[in-house]
N, C-alpha and C positions, 0 to 999 in steps of 0.2 A: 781891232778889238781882240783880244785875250780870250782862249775859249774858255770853260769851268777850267778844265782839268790842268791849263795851266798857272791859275790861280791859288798860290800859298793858301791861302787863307780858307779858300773850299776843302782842296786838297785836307786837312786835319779834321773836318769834320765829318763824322760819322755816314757810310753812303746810304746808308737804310736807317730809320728809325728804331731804338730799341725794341718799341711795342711791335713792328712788324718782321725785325731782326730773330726776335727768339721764336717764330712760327719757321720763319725760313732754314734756322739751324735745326728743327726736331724736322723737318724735312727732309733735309740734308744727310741727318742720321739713320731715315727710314730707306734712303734711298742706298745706303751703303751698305746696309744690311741685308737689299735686297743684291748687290753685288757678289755676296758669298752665297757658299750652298747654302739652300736647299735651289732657290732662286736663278743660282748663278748669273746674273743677268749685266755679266762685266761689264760693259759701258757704262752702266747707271756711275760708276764709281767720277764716272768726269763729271757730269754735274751737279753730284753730294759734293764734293770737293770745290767747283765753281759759287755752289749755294752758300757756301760756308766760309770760302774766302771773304763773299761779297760781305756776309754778316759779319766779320769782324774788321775790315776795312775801315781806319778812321775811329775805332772805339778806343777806350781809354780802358786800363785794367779791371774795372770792375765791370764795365759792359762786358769785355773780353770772356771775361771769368763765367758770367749767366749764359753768354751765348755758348761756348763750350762745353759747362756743364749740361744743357740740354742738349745737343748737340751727341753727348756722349753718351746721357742717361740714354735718349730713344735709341741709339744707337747699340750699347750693350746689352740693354734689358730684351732688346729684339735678337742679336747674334748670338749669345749664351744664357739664354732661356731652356735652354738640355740641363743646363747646371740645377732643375728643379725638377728634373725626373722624379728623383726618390727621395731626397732629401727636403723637399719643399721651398718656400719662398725666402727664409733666411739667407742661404747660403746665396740664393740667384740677387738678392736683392744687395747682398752684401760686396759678390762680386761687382756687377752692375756700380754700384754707388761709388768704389772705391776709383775705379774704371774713368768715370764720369769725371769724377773728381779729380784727377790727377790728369786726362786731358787738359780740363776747365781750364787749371792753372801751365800747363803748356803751352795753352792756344794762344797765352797772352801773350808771349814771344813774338808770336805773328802778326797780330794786332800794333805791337809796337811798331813791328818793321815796316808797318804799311803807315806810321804817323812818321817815321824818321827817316825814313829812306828817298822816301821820295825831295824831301827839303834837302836832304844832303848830298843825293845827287840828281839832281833836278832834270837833263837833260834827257832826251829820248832813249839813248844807250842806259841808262841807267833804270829809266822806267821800266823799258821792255826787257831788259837781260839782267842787271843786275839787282833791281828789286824781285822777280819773280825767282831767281838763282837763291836767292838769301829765305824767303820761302819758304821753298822748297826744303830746302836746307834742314830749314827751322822742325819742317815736319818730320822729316828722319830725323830728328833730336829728342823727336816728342815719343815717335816709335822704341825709339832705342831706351827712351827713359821707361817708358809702359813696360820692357821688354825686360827689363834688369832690376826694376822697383816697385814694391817692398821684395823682400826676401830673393827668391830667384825671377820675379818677375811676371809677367804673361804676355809673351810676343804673339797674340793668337791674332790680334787684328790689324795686322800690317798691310798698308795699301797696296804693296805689290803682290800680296796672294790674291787677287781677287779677281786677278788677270792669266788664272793659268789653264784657259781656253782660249783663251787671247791671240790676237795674234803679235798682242807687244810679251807675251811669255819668254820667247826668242830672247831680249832682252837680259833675263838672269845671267843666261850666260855670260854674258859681259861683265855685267857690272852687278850682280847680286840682286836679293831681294830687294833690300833697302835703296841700292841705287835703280832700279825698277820704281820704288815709290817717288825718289825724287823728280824722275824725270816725269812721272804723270804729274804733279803738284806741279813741276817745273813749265809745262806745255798749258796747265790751265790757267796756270797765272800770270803766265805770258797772254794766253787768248784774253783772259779780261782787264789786262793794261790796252791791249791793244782795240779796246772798245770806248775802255777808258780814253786814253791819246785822241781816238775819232781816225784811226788809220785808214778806215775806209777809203777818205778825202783822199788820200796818198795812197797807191795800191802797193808802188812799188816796197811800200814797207812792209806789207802784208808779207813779203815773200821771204823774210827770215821766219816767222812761225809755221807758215805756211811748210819750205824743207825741211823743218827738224819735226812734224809731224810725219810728213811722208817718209823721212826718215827712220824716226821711230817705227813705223808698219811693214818696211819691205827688211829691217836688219835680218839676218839669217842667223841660226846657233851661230853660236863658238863652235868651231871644230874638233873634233875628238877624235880615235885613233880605233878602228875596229879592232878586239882582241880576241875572235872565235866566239864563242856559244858554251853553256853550262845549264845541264839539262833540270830543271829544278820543280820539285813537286813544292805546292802549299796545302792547306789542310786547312779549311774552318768546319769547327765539329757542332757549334749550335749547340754547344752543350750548356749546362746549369752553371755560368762563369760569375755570373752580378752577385756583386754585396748581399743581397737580401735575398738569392734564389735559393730554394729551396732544394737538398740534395742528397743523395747515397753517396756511402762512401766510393770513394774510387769514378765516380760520376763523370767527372769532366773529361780521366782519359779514357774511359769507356766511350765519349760521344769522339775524341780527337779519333780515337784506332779506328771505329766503325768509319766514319768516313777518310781511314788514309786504307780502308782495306781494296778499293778501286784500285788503287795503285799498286797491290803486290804483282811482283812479277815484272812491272815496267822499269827498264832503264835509266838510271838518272844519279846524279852525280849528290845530291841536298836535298833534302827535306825539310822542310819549313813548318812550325806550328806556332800559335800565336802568341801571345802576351796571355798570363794565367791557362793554359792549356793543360798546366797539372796541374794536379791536387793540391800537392802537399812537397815539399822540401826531398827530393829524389835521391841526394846526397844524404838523407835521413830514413828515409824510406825504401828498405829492400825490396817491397813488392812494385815500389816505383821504378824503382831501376829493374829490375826485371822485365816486364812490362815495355818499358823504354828500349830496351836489350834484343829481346823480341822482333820489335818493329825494325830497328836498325837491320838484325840480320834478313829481316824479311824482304825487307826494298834496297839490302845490299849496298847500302849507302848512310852517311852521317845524318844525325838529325839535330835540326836545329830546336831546340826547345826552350821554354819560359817557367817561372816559378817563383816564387818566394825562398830564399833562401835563410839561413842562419852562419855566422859565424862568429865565435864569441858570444859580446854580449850584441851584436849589432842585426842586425835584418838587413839583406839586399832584396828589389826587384833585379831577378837575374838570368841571362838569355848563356844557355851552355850548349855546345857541342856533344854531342851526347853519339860514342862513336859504338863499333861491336862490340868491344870487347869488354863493354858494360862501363867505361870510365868517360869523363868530360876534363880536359885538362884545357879546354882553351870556355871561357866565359869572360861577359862582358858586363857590368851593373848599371842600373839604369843611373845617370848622370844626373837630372833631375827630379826629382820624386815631385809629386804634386802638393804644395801646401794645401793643408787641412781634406787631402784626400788620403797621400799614400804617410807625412806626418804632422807633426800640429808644430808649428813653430811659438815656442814662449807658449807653451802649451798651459801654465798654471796661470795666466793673462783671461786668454780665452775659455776655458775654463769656467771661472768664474762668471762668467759672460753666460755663457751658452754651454752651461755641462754637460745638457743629451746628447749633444749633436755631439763635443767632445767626446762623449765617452763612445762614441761610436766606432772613433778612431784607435783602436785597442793598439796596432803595431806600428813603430816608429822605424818609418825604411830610410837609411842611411845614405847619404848619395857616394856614386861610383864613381872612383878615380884611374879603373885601367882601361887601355883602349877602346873604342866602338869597331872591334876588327876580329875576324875571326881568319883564319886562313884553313882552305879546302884544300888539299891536293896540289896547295902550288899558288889559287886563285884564291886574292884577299877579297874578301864581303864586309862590304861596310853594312853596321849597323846600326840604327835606333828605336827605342822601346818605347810604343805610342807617344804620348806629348813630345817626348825628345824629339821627336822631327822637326819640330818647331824653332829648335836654338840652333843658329849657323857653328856655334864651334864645335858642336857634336858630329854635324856634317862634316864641318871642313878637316876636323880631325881624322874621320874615318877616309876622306877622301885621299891628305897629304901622307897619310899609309899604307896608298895601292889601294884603295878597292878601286875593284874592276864592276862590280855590281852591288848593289845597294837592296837592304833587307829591313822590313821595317816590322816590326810585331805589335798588333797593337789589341788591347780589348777593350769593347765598345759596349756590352754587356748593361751596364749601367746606365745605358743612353739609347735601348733600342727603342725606336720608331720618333726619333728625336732628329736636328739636323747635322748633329756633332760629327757623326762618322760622314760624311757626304764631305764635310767642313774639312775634317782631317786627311780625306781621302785627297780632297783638291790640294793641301797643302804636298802631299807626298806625290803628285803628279808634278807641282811648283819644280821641286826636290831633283826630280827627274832628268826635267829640260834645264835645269841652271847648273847642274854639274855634268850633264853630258852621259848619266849611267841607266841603265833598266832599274827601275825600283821594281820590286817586291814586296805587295802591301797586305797581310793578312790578317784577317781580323779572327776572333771569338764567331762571332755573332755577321760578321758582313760591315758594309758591302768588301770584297775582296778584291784586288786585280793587281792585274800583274802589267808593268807598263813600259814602255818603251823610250829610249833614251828623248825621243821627239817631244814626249807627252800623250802621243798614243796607248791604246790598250790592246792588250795581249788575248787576254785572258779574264773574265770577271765572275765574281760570285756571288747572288741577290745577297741579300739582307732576309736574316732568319732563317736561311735554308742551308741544311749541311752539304759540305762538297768536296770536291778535289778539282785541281788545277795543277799540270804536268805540259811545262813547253820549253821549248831552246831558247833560254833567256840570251841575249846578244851584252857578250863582255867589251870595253870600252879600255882604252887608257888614255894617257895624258891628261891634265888639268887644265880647265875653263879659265878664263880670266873673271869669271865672277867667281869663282873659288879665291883665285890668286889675289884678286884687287879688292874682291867684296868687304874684307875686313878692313885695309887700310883704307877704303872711301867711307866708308862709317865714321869713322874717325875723322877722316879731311872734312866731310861733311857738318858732324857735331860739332867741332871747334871751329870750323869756316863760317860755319852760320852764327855764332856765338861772337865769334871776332866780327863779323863785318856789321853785325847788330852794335855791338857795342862802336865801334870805328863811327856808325851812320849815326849812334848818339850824340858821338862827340861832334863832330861837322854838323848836325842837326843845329846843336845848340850855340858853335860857333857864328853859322849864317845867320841866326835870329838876333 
């Protein structure tokens, strides 16, 4: 007798009921959300992922499509609920929705692969490795698509950030972010074939999931190359930075100096301030640059600083080298500005729509086209300016240019007592361990720290409290293979999963 699982006929039918299918998917979504900060609580991510499989299992597109979209709603409306700090529930519900909705229609991929796959290649090998491989697949397709669509995108909730306390973090190194998501999707979706199958009966099958788990858990980094130490101050000044705070002139580097004044006198090669740390445009402002001038000869050393700048008719967010002799000739411009934060895309659209909220948005920031790299004394510093941490090209760029250390500026101002900075903090720890560099994370407002190629911490600074931070950051060379391979597996991945879906269509519909 034939068990279920290897009957055609069961096989296509949906494994859960719809009415009990969309409870388990907003499950599903509560529980990944509880995987990112504030939460942290990395495991949960395997069985939000198990939960969610099981739901679209057997569904047909439009089941796919509701299971998804809940799945996504409870999902974003829980992880980017910061987005409703100041702004209110427009924008969170806007993101949220749009989120939801562009999974929903993702997920169906997956849902497909689980009605064709399995009739197409019917056998054990195909259940356990190559149905769970296509997958996975599928889901770095869906990352990548969230990650690049609409406009620039929003890669904030990718399944391998959720692991960077983990002990599968180790992982980036190798194979990236994105190949870190495949392999958990990969590992879960093998565990519930293989419950599916009934492998129990057979143990000795149990022992291909069984080593590529223990696998996954004992990999160690990628190896990287010690290159000395570079003694590096950061500076969070706790000053008047958010949109709507209230302020004197001159306020923000009044609160940055006060707290880098700890540090006159000590030794050190860089100095770090954050994203919005000045006022006002320094390239514009005499007393800015003076000021800036000051501090530089005081700590004997370059400073890294942030601001709004102008050129032409255009606006950058822009991170400058700001040396003695009162000039910055090396700067770097933020790569991606934030839709409908730093400019309004098809602004007379929206507009129309929601003209407060538009007209909130007075300056249109340009995006950056020269490198994320600043070079000290010899030693390149890769850099990104808050959200940019988030895009791998911004990384990989700065990495395939020599940095030896990694500098990330970011303001948080707009999001205090929110999950967002904790959120972002974890992604620049991610950053850390998968290219083998010390990051350097400073914020406006906190939390701050200073971290160590492992993923470790250095150095840290609460949240809302001014401070300074001064230590022997350890320099690094050589490239990761998840640097080297991370982009072209994204790629092998998105179109391997694409082809083998369509391949398992066609055989699908030949054996019927």
């Amino acid at each position: 007798m034939r068990s279920p699982s290897a009957d055609p006929a069961r096989r296509l039918r949906p494994l859960l009921p719809l009415w009990f299918a969309v409870p388990v998917a907003a499950v599903a979504g509560f529980l990944m959300d509880l995987a990112y900060p504030s939460a942290s609580v990395w495991w949960l991510a395997f069985p939000s992922v198990a939960l969610l499989l099981l739901a679209l299992i057997g569904r047909r597109a439009g089941g796919a499509l509701l299971v998804g979209f809940v799945y996504g709603a409870v999902f974003y409306f829980l992880l980017v609920s910061w987005t409703s700090r100041y702004l209110g529930v427009i924008p969170w519900a806007a993101l949220a929705l749009l989120e939801a909705a562009l999974t929903a229609v993702a997920v169906i991929l997956i849902a497909l692969a689980y009605r064709w796959l399995p009739q197409a290649f019917p056998g054990t090998l195909g259940r356990l490795l190559g149905l769970p491989a296509v997958v996975a697949a599928l889901w770095v397709g869906q990352e990548l698509f969230l990650g690049s669509w609409p406009y620039t995108g929003f890669p904030w909730a990718r399944l391998g950030m959720t692991q960077s306390e983990s002990p599968l973090a180790a992982l980036t190194s190798w194979v990236g972010v994105s190949g870190l998501s495949f392999l958990i999707v990969f590992a879960v979706a093998m565990l519930v074939e293989s419950v599916r199958l009934r492998l129990w009966r057979r143990p000795v099958r149990l022992l291909v999931p069984a080593a590529l788990i223990l696998l996954l858990l004992v990999t160690p980094a990628f190896p990287t190359t010690p290159a000395g130490t570079m003694r590096i101050g950061a500076v969070q000044g706790n000053g008047p930075n958010g949109y709507f705070d209230e302020r004197e002139p001159y306020a923000v580097i009044q609160a940055q100096t006060e707290a880098t004044e700890p540090l006159y006198g000590q030794d050190m090669d860089l100095l770090v301030w954050p994203e919005g740390g000045l006022d006002s445009d320094p390239f514009q402002d005499a007393t800015l640059a003076r000021r800036m001038t000051m501090i530089t000869s005081r700590i004997d050393a370059p400073l890294l600083a942030n601001a709004a700048t102008g050129r032409g008719d255009e606006y950058f967010n822009t991170s400058m080298l700001w040396t003695q002799d009162g000039t910055a000739e090396q700067i770097h411009d933020k790569r991606y500005p934030v839709p409908f934060g730093e400019y309004v895309p098809d602004r007379a659209f929206y507009n129309a729509i929601v003209p407060d909220l538009i007209g909130l948005i007075g300056r249109e920031y340009s995006h950056g086209t020269n490198p994320p790299l600043i070079d000290v004394d010899g030693v390149m510093v890769g850099l990104a300016i808050c959200f940019d941490v988030i895009y791998d090209d911004v990384i990989a760029e700065g990495m395939h240019g020599g940095a030896q250390v990694l500098v990330f500026q970011t303001n948080n101002a707009d999001f205090r007592g929110t999950d967002e900075n904790l959120q972002q903090l974890a992604f620049a720890r991610m950053r850390a361990i998968e290219t083998g560099r010390s990051v350097v994370n400073v914020s406006t407002v906190g939390t701050s720290q200073i971290i160590r190629p492992d993923g470790t911490t250095i150095a840290s600074l609460n949240a809302d409290e001014a401070g300074a931070m001064l230590e022997d950051v350890e320099l690094r060379s050589g490239l990761t293979a998840g640097v080297i391979l991370g982009p072209w597996l994204q790629q092998l991945l998105l179109w391997g999963g694409l082809g083998a879906l369509v391949i398992g269509w066609w055989r699908a519909r030949r054996r019927r």
